[in-house]
Backbone bond lengths (Angstrom), bond angles and torsions (degrees), N, CA, C in turn:
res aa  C-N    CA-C-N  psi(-1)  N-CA   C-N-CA  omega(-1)  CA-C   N-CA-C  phi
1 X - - - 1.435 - - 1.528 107.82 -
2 X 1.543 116.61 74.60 1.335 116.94 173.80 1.419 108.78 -84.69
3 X 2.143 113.02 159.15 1.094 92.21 175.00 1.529 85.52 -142.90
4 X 1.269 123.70 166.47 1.487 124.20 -168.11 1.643 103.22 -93.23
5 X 0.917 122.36 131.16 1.745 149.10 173.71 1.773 109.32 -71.47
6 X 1.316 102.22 -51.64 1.407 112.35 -152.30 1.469 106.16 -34.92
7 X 1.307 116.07 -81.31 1.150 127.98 -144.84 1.884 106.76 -64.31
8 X 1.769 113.24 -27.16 1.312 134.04 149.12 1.593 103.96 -24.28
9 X 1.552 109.53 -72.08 1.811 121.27 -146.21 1.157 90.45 -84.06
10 X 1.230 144.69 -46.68 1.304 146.65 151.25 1.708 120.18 -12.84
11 X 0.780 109.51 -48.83 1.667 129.06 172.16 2.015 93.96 90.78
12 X 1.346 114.24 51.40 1.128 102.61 -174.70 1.309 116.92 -109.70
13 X 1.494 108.84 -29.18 1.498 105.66 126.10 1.207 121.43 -137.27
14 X 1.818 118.50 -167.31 1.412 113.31 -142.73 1.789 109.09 -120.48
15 X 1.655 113.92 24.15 1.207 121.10 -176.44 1.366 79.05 166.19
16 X 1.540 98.46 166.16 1.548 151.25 -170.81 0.962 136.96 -172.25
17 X 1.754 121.25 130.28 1.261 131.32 -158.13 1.210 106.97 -120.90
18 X 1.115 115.02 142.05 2.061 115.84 -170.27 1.541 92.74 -160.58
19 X 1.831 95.16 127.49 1.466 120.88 172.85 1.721 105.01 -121.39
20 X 1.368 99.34 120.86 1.481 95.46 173.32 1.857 105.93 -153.32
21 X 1.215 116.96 -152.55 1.547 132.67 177.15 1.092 97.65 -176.50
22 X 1.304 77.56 168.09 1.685 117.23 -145.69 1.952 95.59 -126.63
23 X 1.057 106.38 121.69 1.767 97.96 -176.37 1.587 86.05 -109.31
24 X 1.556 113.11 147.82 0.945 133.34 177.77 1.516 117.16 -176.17
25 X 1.422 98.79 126.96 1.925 100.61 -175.47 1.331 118.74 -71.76
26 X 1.073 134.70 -30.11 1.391 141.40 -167.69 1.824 123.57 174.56
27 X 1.194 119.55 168.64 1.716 111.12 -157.53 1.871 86.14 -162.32
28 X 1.157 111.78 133.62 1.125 123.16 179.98 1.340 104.39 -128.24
29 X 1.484 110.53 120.88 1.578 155.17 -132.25 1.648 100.12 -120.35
30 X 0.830 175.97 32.52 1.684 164.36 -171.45 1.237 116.01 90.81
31 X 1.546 112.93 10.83 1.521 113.10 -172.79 1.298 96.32 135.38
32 X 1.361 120.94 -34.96 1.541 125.76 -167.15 1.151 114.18 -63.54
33 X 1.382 153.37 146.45 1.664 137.49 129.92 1.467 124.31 -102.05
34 X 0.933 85.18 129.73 1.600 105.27 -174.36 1.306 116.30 -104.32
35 X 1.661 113.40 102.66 1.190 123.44 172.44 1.187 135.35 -69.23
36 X 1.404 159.54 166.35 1.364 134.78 -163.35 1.524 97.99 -164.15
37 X 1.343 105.09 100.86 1.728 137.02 -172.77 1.611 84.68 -51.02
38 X 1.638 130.16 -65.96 1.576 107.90 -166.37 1.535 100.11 -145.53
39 X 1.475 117.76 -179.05 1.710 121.17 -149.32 1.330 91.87 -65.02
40 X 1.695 128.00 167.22 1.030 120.33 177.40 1.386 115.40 -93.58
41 X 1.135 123.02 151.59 2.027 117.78 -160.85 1.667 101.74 -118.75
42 X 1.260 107.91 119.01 1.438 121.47 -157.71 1.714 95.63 -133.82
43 X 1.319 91.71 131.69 1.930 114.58 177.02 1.414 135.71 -130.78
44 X 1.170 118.56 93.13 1.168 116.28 -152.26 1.446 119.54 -114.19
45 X 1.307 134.32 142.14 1.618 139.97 -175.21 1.665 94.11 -112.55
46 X 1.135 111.82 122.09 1.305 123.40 150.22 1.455 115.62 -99.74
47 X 0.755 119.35 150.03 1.625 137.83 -169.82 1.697 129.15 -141.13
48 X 1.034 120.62 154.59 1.834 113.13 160.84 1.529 100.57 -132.24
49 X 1.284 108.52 139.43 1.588 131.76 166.84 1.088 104.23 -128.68
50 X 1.497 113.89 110.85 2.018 127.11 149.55 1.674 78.19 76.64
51 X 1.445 128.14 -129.32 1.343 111.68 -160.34 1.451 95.05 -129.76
52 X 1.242 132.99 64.10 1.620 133.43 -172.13 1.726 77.29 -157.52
53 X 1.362 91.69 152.93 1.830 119.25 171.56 1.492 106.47 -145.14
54 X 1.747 94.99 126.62 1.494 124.26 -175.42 1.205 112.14 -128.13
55 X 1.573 98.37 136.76 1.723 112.23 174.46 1.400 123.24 -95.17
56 X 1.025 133.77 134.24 1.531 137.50 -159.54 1.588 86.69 -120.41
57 X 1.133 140.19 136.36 1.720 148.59 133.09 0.834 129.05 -116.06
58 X 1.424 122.48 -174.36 1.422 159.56 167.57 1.596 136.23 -116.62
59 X 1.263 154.97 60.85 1.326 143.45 177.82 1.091 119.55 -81.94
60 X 1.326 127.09 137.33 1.700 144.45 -143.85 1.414 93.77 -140.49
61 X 1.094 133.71 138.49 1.427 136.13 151.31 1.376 119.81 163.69
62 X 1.332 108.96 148.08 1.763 130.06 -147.97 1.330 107.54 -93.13
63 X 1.285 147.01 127.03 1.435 150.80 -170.55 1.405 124.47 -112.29
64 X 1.260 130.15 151.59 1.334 118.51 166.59 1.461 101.35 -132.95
65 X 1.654 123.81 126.74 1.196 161.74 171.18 1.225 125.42 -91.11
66 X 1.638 127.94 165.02 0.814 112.61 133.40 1.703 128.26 -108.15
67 X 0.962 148.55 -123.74 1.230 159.75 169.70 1.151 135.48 -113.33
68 X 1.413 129.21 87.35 1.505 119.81 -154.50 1.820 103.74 -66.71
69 X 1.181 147.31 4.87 1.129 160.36 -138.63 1.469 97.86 -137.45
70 X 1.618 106.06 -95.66 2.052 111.31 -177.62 1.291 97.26 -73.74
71 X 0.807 132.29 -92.47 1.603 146.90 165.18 1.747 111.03 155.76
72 X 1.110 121.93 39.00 1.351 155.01 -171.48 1.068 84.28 -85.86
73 X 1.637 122.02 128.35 1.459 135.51 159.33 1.491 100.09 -78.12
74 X 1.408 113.48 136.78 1.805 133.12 164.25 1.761 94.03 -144.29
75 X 1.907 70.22 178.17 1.530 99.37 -162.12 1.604 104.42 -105.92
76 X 1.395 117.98 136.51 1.929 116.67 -176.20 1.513 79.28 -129.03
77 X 1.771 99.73 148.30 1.254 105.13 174.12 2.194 73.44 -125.87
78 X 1.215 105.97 152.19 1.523 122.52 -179.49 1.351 109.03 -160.18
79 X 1.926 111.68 144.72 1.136 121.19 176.40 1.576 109.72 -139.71
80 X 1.595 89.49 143.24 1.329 97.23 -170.47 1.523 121.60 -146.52
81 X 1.485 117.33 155.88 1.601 103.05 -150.99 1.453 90.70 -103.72
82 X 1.786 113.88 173.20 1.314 139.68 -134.68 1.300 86.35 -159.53
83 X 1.537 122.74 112.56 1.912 116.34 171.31 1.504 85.67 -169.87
84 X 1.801 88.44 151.94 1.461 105.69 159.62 1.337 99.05 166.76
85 X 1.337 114.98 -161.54 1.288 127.72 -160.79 1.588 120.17 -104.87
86 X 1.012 145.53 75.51 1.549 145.38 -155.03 1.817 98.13 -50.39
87 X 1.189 102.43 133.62 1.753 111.66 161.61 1.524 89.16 -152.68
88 X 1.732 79.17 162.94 1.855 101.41 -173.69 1.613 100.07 -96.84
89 X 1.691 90.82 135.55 1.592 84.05 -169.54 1.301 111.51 -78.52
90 X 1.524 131.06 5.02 1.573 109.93 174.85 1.467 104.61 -109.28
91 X 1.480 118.32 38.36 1.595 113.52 179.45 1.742 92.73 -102.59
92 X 1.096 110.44 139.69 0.916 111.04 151.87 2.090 149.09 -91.08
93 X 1.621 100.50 139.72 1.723 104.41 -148.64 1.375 103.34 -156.35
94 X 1.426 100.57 163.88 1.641 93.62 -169.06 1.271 95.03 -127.71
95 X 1.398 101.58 120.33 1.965 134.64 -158.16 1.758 78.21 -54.79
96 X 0.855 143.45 -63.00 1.567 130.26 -136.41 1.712 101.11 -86.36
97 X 1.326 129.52 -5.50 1.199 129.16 173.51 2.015 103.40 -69.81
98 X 1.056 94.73 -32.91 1.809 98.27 -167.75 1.781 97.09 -76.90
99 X 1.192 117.59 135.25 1.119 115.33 171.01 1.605 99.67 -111.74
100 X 1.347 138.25 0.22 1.517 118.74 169.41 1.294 105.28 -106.74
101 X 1.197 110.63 165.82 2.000 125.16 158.15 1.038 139.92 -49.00
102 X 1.616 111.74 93.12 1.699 132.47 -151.83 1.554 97.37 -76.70
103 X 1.470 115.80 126.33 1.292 117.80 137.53 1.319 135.56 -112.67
104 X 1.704 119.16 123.20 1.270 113.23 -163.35 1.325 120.24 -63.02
105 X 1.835 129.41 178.66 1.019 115.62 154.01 1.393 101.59 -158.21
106 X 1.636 130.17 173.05 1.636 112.14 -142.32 2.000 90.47 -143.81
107 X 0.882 94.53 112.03 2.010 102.05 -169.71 1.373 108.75 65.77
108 X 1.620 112.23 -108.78 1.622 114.17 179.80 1.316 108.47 -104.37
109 X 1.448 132.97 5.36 1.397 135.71 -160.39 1.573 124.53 -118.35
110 X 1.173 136.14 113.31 1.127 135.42 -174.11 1.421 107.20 -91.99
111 X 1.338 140.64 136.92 0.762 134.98 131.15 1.817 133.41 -87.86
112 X 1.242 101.01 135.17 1.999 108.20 176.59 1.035 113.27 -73.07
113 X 1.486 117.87 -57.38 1.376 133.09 -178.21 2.099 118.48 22.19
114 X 1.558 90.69 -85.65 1.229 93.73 -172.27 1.783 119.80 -100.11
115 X 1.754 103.97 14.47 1.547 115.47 -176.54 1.962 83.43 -99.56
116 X 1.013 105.70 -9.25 1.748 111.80 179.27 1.644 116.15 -72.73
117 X 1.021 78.83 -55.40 1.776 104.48 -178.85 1.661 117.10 -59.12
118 X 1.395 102.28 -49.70 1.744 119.71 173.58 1.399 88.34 -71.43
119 X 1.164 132.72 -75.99 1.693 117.00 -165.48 1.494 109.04 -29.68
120 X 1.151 118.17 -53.15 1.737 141.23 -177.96 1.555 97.25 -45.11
121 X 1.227 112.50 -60.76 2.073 135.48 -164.98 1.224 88.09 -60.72
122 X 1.353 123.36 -45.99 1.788 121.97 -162.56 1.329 99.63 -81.63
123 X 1.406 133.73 -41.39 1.621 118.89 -154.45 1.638 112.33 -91.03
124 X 1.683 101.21 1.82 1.496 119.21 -165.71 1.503 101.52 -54.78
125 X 1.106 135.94 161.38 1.976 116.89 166.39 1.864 92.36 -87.74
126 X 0.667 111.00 -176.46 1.989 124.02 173.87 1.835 105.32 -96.53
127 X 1.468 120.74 -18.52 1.376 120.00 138.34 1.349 129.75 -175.64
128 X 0.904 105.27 156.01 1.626 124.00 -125.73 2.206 82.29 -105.09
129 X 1.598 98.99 113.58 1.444 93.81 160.95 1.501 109.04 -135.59
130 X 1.307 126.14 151.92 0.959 115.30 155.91 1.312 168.98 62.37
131 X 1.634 93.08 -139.26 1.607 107.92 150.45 1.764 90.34 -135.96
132 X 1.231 92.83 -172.90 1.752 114.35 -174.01 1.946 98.57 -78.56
133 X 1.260 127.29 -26.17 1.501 132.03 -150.44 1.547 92.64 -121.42
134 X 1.427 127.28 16.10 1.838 118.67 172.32 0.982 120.82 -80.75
135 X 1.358 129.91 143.24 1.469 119.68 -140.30 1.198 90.95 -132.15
136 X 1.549 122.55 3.84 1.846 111.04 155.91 1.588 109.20 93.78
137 X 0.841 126.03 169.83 2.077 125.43 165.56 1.771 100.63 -96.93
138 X 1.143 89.89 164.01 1.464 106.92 -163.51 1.923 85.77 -74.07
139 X 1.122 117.20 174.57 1.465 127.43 -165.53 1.756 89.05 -106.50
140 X 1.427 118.86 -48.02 1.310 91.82 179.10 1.435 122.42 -106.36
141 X 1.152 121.16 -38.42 1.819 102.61 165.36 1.263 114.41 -84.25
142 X 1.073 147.32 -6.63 1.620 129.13 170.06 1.137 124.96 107.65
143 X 1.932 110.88 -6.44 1.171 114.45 -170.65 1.762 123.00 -94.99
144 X 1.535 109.42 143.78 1.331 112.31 -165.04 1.244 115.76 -44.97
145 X 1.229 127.90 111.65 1.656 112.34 169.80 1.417 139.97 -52.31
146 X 1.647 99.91 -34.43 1.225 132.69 148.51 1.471 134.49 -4.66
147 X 1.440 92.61 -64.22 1.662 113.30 162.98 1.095 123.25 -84.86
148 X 1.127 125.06 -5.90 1.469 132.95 -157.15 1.367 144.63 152.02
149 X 0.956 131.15 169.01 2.080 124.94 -175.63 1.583 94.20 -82.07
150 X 1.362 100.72 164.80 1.287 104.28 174.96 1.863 117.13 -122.78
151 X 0.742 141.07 -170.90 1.942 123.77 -165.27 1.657 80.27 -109.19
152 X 1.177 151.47 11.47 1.637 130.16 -171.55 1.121 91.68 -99.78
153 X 1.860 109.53 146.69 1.345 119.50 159.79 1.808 104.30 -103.33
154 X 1.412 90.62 161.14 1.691 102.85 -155.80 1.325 90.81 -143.16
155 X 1.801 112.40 106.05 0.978 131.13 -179.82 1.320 128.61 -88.55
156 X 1.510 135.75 30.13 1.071 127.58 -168.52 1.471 139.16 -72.15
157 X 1.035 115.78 100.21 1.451 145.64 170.19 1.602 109.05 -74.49
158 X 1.438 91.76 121.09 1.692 102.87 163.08 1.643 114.08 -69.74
159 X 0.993 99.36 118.95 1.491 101.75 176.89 1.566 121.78 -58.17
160 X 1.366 114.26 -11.11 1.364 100.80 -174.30 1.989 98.89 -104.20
161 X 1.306 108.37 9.31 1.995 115.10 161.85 1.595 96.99 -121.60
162 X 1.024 133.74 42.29 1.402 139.78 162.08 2.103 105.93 -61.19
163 X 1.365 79.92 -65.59 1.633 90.73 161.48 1.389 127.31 -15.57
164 X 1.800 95.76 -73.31 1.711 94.30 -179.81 1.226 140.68 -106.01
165 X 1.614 113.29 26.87 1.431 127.58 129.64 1.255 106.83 -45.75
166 X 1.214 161.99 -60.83 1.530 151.59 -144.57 1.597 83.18 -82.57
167 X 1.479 117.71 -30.93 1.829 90.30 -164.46 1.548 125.16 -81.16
168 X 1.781 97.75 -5.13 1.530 81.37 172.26 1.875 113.69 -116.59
169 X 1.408 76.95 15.95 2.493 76.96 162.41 1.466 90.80 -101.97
């Protein structure tokens, strides 16, 4: 996902707008894989303020999961933003002066590519269920809660009042 600089660094004009996607089959997350029903749809404003140029976005794209809860594969559609500060990566600068989120770029050409992907990594949740109201499989037979109760009783006792169960049989 290259995008051309020139006419930007040039000062010829004073912003730029770029709509594109990103096709990609799948991205493996901490163990996770994350499938991706269609290309990912990415929108971006480039800009200049005072003498620095910043990208403002958008990333859009539809997932297939499973359920950290049932474990029922569904579909998440999620969006997530893309910003920071453009510098040229062979200028030299000292990373800790910048206090926002650098994205490089290399002569007149930016590439998104992998500032695409991290936007994607960042907007992921840490786990993926559902709906908000899934009620998980039962812990000991396995069965969906979802659909229904299950006949097991589920005795959980804090182990540290284990004790005074015995005191009232």
């Amino acid at each position: 996902m290259i995008i051309d600089l020139a006419s930007l660094l040039d000062r010829t004009i004073a912003n730029l707008h770029f709509d594109s996607t990103l096709s990609t089959k799948s991205i493996e997350v901490g163990g996770r894989e994350i499938f991706f029903n269609k290309p990912i749809e990415v929108t971006v404003d480039i800009y200049r303020a005072d003498w620095s140029i910043y990208l403002d976005g958008m990333v859009t794209y539809e997932y297939t999961e499973s359920c950290a809860r049932c474990l029922k594969e569904f579909n998440k559609e999620v969006k997530g933003n893309l910003f920071g500060r453009l510098i040229e990566k062979n200028k030299d600068f000292n990373e800790d002066d910048v206090e926002e989120d650098v994205i490089y770029y290399k002569g007149d050409t930016l590439d998104l590519t992998e500032d695409v992907i991290s936007a994607v990594v960042l907007s992921l949740p840490m786990k993926s269920i559902c709906s908000e109201d899934c009620k998980g499989l039962c812990p000991l037979c396995g069965k969906d809660l979802n659909k229904g109760k299950c006949d097991c009783v589920i005795e959980e006792i804090d182990p540290r009042l284990v004790k005074l169960k015995d005191f009232f049989e």
